[in-house]
C-alpha positions, 0 to 999 in steps of 0.5 A: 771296690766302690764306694757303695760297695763300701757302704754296703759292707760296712752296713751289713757288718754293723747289722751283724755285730748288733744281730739286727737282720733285715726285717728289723732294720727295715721295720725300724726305718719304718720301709717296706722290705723290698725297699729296704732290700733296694735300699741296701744294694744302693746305699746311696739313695738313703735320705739323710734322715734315714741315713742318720736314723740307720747310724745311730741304730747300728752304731755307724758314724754318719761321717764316716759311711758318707765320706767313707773317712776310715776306707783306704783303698 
């Protein structure tokens, strides 16, 4: 598994633990949801600010879904 499929998971994970779909999660971010769509399949290209935005609304350490910190391989 790579890194963005790490991401990704960890990401829809969170959305499901806090029962956000993504319409919510695109409307929070304030994307249009085929960006958010985009956005979700290649995590990497988050900017930081979005990034940190998504963390903290889902509950996500910013640390960890960049480095990945908690991932064994």
């Amino acid at each position: 598994m790579n890194a963005n499929s790490v991401r990704r998971s960890l990401i829809v994970c969170a959305m499901h633990r806090k029962k956000v779909n993504k319409k919510e999660l695109a409307r929070f971010l304030n994307l249009s949801y085929p960006t958010m769509l985009h956005k979700l399949k290649n995590p990497e290209e988050f900017k930081i600010g979005q990034a940190k935005k998504l963390c903290e609304y889902l509950n996500i350490e910013l640390h960890e879904l960049i480095t990945l910190k908690n991932y064994k391989q």
